[in-house]
C-alpha positions in Angstrom: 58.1 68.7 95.2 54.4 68.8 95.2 52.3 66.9 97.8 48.7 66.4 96.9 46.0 66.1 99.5 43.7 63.4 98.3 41.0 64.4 100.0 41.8 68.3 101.3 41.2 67.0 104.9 44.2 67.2 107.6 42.8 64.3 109.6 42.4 61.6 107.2 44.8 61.9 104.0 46.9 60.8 102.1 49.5 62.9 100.5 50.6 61.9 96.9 53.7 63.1 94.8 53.2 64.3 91.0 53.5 60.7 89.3 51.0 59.3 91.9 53.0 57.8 94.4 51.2 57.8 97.9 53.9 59.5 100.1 52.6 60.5 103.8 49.4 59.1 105.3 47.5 60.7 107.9 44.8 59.4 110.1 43.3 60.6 113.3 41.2 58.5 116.1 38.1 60.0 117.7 38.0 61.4 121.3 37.5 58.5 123.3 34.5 59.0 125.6 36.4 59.3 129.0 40.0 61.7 129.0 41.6 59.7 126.2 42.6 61.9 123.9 42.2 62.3 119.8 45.4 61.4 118.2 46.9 62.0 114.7 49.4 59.6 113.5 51.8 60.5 110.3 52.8 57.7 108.2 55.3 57.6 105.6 56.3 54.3 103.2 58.9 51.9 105.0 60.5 48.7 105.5 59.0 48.5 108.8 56.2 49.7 110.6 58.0 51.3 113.3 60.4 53.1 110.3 56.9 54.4 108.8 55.7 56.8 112.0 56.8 60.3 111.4 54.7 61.5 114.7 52.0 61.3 116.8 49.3 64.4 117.9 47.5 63.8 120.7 44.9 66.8 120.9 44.6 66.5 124.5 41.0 68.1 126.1 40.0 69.7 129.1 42.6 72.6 129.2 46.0 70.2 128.7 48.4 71.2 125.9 48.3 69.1 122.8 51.6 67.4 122.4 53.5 66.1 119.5 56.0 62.6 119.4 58.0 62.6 116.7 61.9 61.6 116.0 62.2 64.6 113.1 63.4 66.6 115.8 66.8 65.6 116.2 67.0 62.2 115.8 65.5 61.5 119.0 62.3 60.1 120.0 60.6 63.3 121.9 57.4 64.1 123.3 57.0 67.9 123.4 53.9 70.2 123.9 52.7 71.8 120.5 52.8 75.4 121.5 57.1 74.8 122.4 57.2 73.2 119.2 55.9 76.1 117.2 56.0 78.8 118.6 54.6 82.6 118.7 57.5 85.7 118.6 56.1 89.2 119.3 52.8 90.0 118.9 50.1 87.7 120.8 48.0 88.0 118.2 49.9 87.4 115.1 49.0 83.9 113.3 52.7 83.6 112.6 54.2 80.3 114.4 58.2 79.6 114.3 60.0 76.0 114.9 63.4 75.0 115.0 64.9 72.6 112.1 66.6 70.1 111.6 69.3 72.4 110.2 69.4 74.8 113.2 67.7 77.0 111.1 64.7 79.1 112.0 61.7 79.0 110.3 58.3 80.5 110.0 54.6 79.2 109.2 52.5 82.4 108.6 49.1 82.2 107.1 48.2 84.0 103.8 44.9 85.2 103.1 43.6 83.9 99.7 45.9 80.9 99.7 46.9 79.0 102.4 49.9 78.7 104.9 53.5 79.9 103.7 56.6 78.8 105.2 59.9 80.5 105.1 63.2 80.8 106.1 62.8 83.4 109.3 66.4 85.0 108.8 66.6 85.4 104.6 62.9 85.3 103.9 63.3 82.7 101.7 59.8 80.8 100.8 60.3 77.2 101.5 56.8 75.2 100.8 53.1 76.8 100.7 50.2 75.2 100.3 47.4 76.2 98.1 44.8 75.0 95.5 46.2 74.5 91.6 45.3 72.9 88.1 47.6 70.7 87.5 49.3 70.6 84.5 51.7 67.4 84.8 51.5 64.0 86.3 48.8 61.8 88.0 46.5 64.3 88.9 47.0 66.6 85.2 43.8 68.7 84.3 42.6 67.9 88.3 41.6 70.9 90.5 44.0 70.2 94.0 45.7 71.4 97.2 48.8 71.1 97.4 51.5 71.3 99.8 54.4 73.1 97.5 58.1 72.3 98.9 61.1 74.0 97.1 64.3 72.7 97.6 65.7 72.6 100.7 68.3 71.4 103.6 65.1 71.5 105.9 63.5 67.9 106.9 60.7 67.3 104.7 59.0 64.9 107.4 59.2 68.3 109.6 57.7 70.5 107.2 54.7 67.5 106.8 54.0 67.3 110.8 54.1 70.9 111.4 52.0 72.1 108.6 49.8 69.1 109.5 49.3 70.5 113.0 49.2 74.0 112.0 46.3 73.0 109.4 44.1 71.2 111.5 44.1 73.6 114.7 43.2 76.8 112.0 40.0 74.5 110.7 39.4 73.6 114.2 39.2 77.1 114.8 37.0 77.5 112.1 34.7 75.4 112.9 33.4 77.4 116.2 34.1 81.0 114.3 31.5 83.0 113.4 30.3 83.0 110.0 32.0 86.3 109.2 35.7 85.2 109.7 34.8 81.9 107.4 33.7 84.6 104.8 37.1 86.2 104.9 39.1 83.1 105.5 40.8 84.6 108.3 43.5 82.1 110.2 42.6 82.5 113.8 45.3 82.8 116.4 46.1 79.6 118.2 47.6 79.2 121.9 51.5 79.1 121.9 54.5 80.1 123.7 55.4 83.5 123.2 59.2 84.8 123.2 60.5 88.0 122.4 60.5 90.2 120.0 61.8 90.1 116.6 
């Protein structure tokens, strides 16, 4: 399955199959001008609105942990800080960040130089989804130049690979955005705060 960004933008997109069918929304609120918080909210087609929310990010300021509510977890509706969602194992200053799926299964988001994140099975190795730029040769957006969020077949939750690459996405521009000009250059993914286990 191939998600199209239309626009490339982590905030505010809408992510649309190969025959053109919108299939995840994303939009994020502004900071309000007191404590309130920006928050992200994942959409997804339904019969109801309440059906249709995958999650909600608030990026929470003034040194409080960004937290994620979401029912993709385990059926659940959960609130849970960002950095116990995905999480950091061994080195503090690896980019690599694991979650837990739906499956039991652990899995990996680790950033690839030249393309975009990669996610994959953390056990067998096994690529699951990456995203990065393509022509595309079939479908709605054939002959188009676009980023795409690759998913190969698999047992994991795709609403869980959506929200954490999501979040994953728009903390690395974040990041970005205050590096120095240098790291932009060499489209470096800069290491974000997490909760760090032991090693592998």
């Amino acid at each position: 399955m191939n998600l199209y960004f239309v626009p490339n933008d982590p905030e505010h997109t809408t992510l649309v199959s190969t025959n053109g069918v919108a299939q995840y929304r994303i939009v994020t609120s502004k900071a309000g001008a007191l404590k309130s918080p920006s928050i992200t909210r994942i959409n997804r087609p339904a019969d109801s609105a309440l059906d249709s929310i995958i999650g909600e990010i608030e990026w929470r300021r003034y040194g409080f942990h960004p937290v994620v509510q979401s029912h993709v977890f385990d059926g659940l509706d959960q609130k849970i800080e960002i950095r116990e969602l995905l999480y950091k194992i061994g080195s503090t200053f690896s980019t690599a960040r694991y979650f837990l799926g739906n499956d039991n299964e652990e899995y990996r988001w680790k950033y690839a130089n030249g393309s975009g994140y990669v996610l994959t099975h953390r056990l067998t190795g096994e690529e699951i989804a990456r995203f990065a730029r393509e022509i595309v040769k079939e479908g709605f957006f054939r002959g188009e130049g676009k980023w795409a969020l690759k998913i190969r077949p698999t047992s994991l939750d795709i609403d869980l690979v959506v929200l954490t690459f999501i979040i994953l996405e728009k903390r690395r521009r974040d990041t970005l955005k205050n590096a120095p000009q240098k790291a932009i250059d060499r489209e470096e993914a800069p290491c974000e705060s997490g909760v760090e286990v032991g090693g592998v």
